[in-house]
C-alpha positions, 0 to 999 in steps of 0.5 A: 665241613666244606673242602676247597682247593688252591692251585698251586702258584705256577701252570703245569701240564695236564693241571685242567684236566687234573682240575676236571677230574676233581670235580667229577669226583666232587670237589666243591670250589676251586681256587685259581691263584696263579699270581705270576700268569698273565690274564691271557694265559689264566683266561687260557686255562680256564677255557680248559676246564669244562664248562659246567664247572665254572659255577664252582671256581673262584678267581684270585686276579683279574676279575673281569675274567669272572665276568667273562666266564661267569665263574663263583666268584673272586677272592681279594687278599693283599695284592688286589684289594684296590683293583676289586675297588676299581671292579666294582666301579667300572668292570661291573657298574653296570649292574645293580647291588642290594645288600651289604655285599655289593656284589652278592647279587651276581658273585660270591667274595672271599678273602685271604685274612692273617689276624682274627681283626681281618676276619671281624672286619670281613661281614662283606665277604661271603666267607673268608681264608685264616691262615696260618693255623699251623706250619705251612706244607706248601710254603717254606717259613709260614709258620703258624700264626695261632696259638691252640688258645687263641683260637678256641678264645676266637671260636667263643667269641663268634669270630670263628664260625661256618664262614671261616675256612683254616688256610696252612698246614692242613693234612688229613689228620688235622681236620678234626682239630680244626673243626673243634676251632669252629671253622666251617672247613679247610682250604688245601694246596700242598695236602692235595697236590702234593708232587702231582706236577711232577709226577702226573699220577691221576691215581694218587691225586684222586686218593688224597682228595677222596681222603680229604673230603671223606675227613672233611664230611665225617666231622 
C-alpha cells in the first residue's frame, strides 16, 4: 500500500528539514496543505526542501508554483477546483494535452473526495483522497463518514480500488482494516506528525513513519 503525508495547516520551525528527513528515509509523496499561507511564504518553503525531492510533492493552492518548481503535482478539493479550471486555461495553455486527463502529460491530479459519488466521478484524477473513513486524529468533530458496509459494498463495485487513498483517522493499527476495503493506501496527518511542531523530536517522527510505511508495505 502507498503511504502520503499532509502537512499540517500551519508553517512551524524546522517542518522543511523534518520534510527532508522524510524523504531520505523514503517517504513517497508529499502533501503541501497550507490553506491560510500565502503563495510567497508556501513558495518559501519549498525552496527549503531539496531539490531532488520535488518530483515527489504535491501542491494544495497555487498551482503556478507547481510549474515553477516542477513539483508532482496538484491536488483540487472544494476551495480550488474553479482556480484549477482557470490552470489549465491560462497558467499552462501553452502546453499541449492528450488523453482524459489534460494535464497528465506533464503533472499528476488529485482530488479530496467525501462521497463514494466523488470518487465515481473522479476517472480524471490520477488518484483520489476519501475521507473520513473513521474519527479524524487531527481535526476535532470529523467524524466518520462510512459505515464498515458501505465500504466493503464500494470495494465490489470497483469504486474503491488501487487509486483510492483513506483519508481520517488512520493509525498503525487501521491500516489492514483499510486494505480489506480495497484502497490502494492511506494519506496521514496527525498519525505521522502528531505534537512534532511542539516538540521537534526528529527521533520520534522517524519511528512513527518507519512504523507506518513498514504497516503500509506488509499488507
Amino acid at each position: 500500500m502507498r503511504l502520503i503525508a499532509i502537512t499540517t495547516e500551519t508553517f512551524f520551525e524546522g517542518e522543511a528539514e523534518a520534510v527532508n528527513l522524510l524523504f531520505d528515509n523514503g517517504l513517497e509523496a508529499l502533501h503541501i496543505r497550507k490553506p491560510y499561507a500565502s503563495q510567497h511564504v508556501t513558495a518559501f518553503f519549498i525552496g527549503q526542501i531539496n531539490k531532488s525531492y520535488y518530483a515527489r510533492i504535491v501542491i494544495h493552492d497555487y498551482y503556478e508554483l507547481a510549474k515553477r518548481f516542477d513539483l508532482k503535482g496538484i491536488h483540487l478539493n472544494r476551495r480550488n477546483q474553479a482556480t484549477f479550471i482557470r490552470a489549465l486555461h491560462h497558467t499552462f495553455e501553452e502546453h499541449h494535452f492528450e488523453g482524459d486527463n489534460p494535464m497528465r502529460s506533464m503533472l499528476q491530479v488529485s482530488r479530496s473526495c467525501h462521497s463514494l459519488e466523488e470518487v465515481s466521478k473522479s476517472n480524471f484524477c490520477d488518484y483520489v483522497f476519501l475521507s473520513p473513513i473513521f474519527d479524524s486524529t487531527s481535526k476535532v468533530g470529523y467524524k466518520q463518514g462510512f459505515t464498515p458496509e458501505q465500504l466493503h459494498e464500494a470495494k465490489d463495485r470497483k469504486i474503491i480500488d488501487e487509486r483510492v487513498m483513506a483519508l481520517g483517522g488512520i493509525t498503525t493499527d487501521k491500516i489492514p482494516v483499510v486494505r480489506s476495503y480495497g484502497f490502494g493506501g492511506v494519506a496521514v496527518i496527525g498519525a505521522l506528525w502528531s505534537d512534532f511542531a511542539m516538540n521537534r523530536n526528529k527521533k520520534e517522527l522517524l519511528e512513527r513513519f518507519k512504523v507506518l510505511n513498514d504497516k503500509c508495505n506488509s499488507v
